[in-house]
C-alpha positions as CSV (number, residue, x, y, z in Angstrom):
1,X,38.5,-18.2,2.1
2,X,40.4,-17.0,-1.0
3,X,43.0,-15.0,1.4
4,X,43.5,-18.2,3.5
5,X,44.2,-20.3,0.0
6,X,46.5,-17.8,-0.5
7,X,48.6,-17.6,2.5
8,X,48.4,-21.5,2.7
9,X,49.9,-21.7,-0.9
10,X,52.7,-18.7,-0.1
11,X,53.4,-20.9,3.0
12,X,53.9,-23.8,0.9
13,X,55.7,-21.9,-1.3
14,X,58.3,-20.4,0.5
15,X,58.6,-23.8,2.8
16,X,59.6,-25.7,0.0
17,X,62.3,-23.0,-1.1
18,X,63.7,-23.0,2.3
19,X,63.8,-26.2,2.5
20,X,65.5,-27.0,-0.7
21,X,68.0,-24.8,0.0
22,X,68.8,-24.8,3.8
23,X,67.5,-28.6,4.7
24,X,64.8,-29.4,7.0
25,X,66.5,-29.0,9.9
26,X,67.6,-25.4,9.3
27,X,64.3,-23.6,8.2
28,X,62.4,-22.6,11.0
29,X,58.8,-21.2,11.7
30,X,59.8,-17.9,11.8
31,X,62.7,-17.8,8.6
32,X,59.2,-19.3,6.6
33,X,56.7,-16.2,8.5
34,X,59.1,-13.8,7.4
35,X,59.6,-14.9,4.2
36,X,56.0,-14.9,3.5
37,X,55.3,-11.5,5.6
38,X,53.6,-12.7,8.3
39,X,54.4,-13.4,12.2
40,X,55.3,-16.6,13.3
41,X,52.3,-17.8,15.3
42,X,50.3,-16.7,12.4
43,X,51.5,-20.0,10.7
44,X,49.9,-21.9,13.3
45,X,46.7,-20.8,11.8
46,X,47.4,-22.9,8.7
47,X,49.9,-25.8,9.6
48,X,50.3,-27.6,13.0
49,X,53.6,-27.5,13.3
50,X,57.0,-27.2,11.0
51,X,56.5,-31.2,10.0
52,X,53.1,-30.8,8.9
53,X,54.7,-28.1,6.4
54,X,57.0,-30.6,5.2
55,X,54.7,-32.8,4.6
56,X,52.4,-30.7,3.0
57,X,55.4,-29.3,0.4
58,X,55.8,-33.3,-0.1
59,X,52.1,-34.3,-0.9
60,X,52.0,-31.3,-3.2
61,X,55.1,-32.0,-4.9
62,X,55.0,-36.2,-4.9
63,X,51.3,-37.0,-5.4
64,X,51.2,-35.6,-8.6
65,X,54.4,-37.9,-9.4
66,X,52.9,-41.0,-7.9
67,X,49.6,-40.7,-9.8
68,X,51.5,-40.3,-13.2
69,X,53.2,-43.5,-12.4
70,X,50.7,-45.4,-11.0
71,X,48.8,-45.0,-14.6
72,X,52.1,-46.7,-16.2
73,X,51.9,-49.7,-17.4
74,X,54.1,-51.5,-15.1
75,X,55.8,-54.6,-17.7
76,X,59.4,-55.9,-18.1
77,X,60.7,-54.3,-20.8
78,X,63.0,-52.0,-21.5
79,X,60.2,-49.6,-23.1
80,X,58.3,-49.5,-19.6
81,X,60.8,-49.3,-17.8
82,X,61.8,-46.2,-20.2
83,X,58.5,-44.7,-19.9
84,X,58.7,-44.5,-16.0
85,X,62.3,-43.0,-16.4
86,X,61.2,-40.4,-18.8
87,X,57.8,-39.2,-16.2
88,X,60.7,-39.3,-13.2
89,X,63.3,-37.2,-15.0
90,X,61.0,-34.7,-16.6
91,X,58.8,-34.2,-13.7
92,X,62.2,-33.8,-11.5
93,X,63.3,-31.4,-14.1
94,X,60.4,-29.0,-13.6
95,X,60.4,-29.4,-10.0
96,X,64.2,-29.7,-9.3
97,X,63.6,-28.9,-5.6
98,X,62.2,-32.6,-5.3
99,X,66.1,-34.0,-5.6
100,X,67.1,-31.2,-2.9
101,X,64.8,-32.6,-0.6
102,X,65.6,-35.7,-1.4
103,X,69.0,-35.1,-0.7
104,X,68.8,-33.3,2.4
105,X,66.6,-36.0,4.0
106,X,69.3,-38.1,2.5
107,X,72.2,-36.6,4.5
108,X,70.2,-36.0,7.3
109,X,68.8,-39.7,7.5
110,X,65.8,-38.0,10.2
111,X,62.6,-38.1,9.9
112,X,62.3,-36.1,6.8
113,X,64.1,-39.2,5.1
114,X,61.6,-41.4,6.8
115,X,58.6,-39.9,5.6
116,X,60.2,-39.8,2.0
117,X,60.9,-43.6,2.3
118,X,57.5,-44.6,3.6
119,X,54.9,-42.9,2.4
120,X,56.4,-42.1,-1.6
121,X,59.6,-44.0,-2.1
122,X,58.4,-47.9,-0.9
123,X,55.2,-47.5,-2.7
124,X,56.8,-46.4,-5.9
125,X,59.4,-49.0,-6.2
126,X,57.8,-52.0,-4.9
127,X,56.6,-53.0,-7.8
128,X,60.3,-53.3,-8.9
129,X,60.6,-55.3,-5.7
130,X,57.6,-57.9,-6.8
131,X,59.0,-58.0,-9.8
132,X,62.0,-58.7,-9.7
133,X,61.5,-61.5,-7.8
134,X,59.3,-63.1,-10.8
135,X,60.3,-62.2,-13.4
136,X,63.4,-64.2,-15.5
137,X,64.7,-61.0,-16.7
138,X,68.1,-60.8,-15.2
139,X,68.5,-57.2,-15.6
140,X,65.3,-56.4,-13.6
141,X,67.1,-55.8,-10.4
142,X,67.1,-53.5,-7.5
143,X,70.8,-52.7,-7.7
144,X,69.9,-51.8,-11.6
145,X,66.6,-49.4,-10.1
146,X,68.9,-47.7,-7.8
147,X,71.4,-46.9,-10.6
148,X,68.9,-45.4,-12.8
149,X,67.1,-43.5,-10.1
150,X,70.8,-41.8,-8.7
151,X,71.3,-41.2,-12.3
152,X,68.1,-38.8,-12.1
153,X,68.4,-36.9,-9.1
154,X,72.3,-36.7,-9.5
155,X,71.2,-35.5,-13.0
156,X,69.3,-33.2,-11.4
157,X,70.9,-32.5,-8.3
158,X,74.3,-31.3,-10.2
159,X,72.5,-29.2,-12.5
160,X,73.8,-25.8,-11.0
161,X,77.0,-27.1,-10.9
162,X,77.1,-28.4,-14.5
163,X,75.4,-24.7,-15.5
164,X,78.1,-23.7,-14.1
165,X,80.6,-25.3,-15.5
166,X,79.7,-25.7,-19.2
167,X,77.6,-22.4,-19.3
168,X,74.1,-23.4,-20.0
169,X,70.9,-25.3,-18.7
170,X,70.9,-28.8,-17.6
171,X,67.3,-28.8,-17.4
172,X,66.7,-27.3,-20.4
173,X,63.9,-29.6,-22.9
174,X,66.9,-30.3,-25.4
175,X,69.3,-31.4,-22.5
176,X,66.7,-33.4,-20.7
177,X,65.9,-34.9,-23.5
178,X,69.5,-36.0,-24.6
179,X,69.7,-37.4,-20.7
180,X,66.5,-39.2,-21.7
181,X,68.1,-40.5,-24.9
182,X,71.4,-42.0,-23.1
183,X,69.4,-43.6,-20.6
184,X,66.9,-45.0,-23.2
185,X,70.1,-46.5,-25.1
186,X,71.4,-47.9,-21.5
187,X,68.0,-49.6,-20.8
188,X,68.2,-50.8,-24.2
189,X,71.7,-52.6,-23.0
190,X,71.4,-54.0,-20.2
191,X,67.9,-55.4,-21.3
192,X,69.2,-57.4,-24.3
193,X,68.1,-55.0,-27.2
194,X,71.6,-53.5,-27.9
């Protein structure tokens, strides 16, 4: 059993690089079988079939997410709305293929992007949905969401680019947190507390 765990998790593994890097739609069966050292049908012993992988790297790599922000308290204030920033940003800093997928489903707009929207996405931010709707807060808005959440993955997304560029480590605790710190003092704008 501990050998199947195994090849199950390098499956998983590998999947989620290849897909991060090359897109959904570009990874095959066999590019994941020979990453992992094994023959194609040999996959078939763990996953049905290429989408069940995909969803399998997105349980592994979401639920975790989901359950962090589920235990958020979920109030109008800048603060909370800071607190569920700061678990999105740091947990998409130390698992930056998350914004890769997200962006190839994205670009894609497939099924990938449909599974992301459905089963992660519109239980995560309907709350924001409900509440904007109720509350008198006029900065509690889904056009003000969607800014705060491209802010993150581009954040995130760009990262190679900006190591690139400025020569050192986006993602790095003192950068992250500095990210943090801006968008903290944004929140604390656009909710009144300036």
């Amino acid at each position: 059993m501990g050998r199947t765990t195994d090849t199950r998790e390098r499956i998983l593994d590998t999947a989620e690089d290849l897909f991060a890097r090359y897109g959904y739609a570009a990874t095959s069966i066999t590019d994941i079988a020979d990453k992992v050292g094994i023959r194609g049908p040999g996959v078939y012993k763990h996953y049905r079939n290429k989408l069940h992988i995909y969803e399998c790297v997105l349980a592994r790599l979401f639920d975790p997410l989901h359950d962090v922000i589920e235990s958020l308290s979920h109030g109008d204030t800048p603060e909370d709305m800071m607190r569920q920033v700061r678990v999105v940003l740091t947990n998409h800093a130390e698992h930056p293929n998350m914004a890769k997928l997200i962006q190839h489903a994205t670009l894609a707009n497939d099924e990938t992007l449909k599974i992301l929207a459905d089963k992660w996405y519109r239980p995560f931010f309907s709350y924001i949905s409900e509440l904007s709707e109720t509350t008198d807060k006029s900065w509690i808005n889904i056009p003000s969401v969607m800014t705060f959440h491209c802010m993150i993955l581009g954040y995130i997304t760009l990262a190679p680019l900006h190591a690139r560029i400025f020569d050192l480590d986006p993602l790095s605790d003192n950068l992250v947190q500095t990210q943090l710190d801006f968008q903290h003092k944004l929140l604390g704008l656009i909710g009144g507390e300036a």
